[in-house]
C-alpha positions, 0 to 999 in steps of 0.5 A: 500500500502506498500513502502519502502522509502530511503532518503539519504542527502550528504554534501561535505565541502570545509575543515575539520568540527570538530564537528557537531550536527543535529536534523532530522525529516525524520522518518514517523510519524503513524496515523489512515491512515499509519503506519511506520513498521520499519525506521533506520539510516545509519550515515557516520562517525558515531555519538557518541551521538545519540537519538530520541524523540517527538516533540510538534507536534508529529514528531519523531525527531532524534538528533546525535552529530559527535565530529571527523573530517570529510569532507563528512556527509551522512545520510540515512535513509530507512523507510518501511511504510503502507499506506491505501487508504484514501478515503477522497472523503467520507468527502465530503458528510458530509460536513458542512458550513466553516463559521458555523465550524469557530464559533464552533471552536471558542466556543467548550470547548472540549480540542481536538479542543482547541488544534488545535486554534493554527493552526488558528494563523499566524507563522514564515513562513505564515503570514497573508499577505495583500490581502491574504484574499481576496484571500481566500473569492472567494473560501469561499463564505458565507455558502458553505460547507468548504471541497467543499470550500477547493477543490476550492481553492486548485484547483485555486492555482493549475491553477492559479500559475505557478510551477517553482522552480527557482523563490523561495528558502527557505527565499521568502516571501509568498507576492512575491508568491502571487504576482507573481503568482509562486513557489514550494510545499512548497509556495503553501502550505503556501499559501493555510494555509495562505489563510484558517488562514486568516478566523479564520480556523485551517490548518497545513503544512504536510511534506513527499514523493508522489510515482512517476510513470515513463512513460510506457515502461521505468524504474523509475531511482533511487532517482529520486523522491523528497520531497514533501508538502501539507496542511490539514485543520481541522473539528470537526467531520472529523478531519485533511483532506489533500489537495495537490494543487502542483497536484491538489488532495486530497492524497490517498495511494500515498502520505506518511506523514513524519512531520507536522506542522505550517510551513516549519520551524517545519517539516525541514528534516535535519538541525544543526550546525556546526564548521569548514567546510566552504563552502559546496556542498549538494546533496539529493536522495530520492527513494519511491518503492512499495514492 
């Protein structure tokens, strides 16, 4: 499937900002599943510093300096990308016990799958809370298959909390989200790698867009779609496989991946530093059309 996705981000301020520097994650990253053919930036007033380069977890991160006065930043940034039909429902069948998993990451001397112990590690924004675990123990039953196990605590999150994006912002614990029971994307995804970290099983946050279908007989609007997150987990002999709890599916060719890593915190779209400007109002328009 081939898209084109725009991703613009407005910001208004109140009074005049002198200089600002950013770095931006929103160039899709190319792996075995999808490739980006083409993505560039459109910057308003443009920078005068400007450059890209590899973060440590393989997102392209593009960094730009805006040293005259301005009142409104837009940025826009328009990426063509190849998507395949994963057909990861084919793992399925050669699945393997999650605990038997757990120990062979935990022994293996291969360095790709030491590479990925760190994503068994607690970080900034998914600790391993309490009750956590037990949580993740009524999917993970002892010998059941780990992507059998991985569908059934996605599809329990998926049940079981309610999608309100009132309740949370950026900075909600995941403690109130388990507790309460509600939340976006973004805390069910942390959710489900605090879950499968708490058993000692590599899992990373994946940052992107889901293409949106408009009811029959009317018209997508558009920049009516928006961001979106889910999780993958990790297994030796299938690599990374995602799973999206917000919709209860496991991603095919409609969902496209943007950054990814252990958090929110390290796939972030868009965030800098600024001097003057004082307060400020943001608006972003996301728009996913298959050409």
């Amino acid at each position: 499937m081939h898209y084109r996705v725009s991703h613009t981000t407005r910001y208004t301020y109140e009074s005049t900002v002198t200089v600002c520097q950013n770095i931006a994650r929103l160039t899709p990253y190319s792996n075995h599943n999808q490739r980006c053919l083409k993505s560039f930036f459109n910057i308003d007033p443009a920078p005068q510093c400007m450059r890209s380069y590899m973060d440590a977890f393989g997102n392209q991160v593009t960094y730009f300096e805006i040293s005259r006065p301005h009142q409104e930043l837009t940025i826009t940034v328009v990426s063509e990308v190849e998507v395949k039909n994963q057909s990861q429902q084919e793992l399925f069948k050669t699945d393997v016990p999650w605990d038997r998993l757990r120990d062979q990451i935990r022994a293996s001397r291969d360095e790709r799958t030491i590479m990925v112990r760190d994503y068994c590690l607690p970080s900034p924004l998914v600790p391993i809370i309490a009750g956590v675990q037990e949580y993740a123990l009524q999917s993970f039953l002892p010998g059941r298959p780990l992507m059998e196990a991985t569908r059934d605590l996605m599809q329990r999150i998926f049940t079981e909390f309610k999608y309100d994006p009132s309740f949370t912002t950026i900075s909600t614990p995941l403690q109130d989200v388990l507790q309460h029971r509600k939340g976006v994307c973004q805390d069910f995804s942390h959710l489900a790698l605090a879950s499968l970290r708490s058993l000692g099983l590599p899992a990373r946050y994946v940052s992107g867009y889901i293409e949106t279908i408009p009811p029959e007989g009317e018209e997508k609007m558009q920049g009516s779609d928006a961001s979106h997150a889910w999780f993958s987990v990790y297994s030796p002999n299938n690599g990374w496989v995602e799973f999206d709890p917000t919709n209860n599916l496991v991603p095919d060719d409609q969902h496209i991946s943007l950054a990814q890593g252990r958090d929110f915190a390290d796939v972030t779209p868009l965030k800098g530093v600024i001097f003057g400007g004082g307060k400020h109002e943001l608006d972003v328009a996301v728009d996913v059309r298959r050409e």
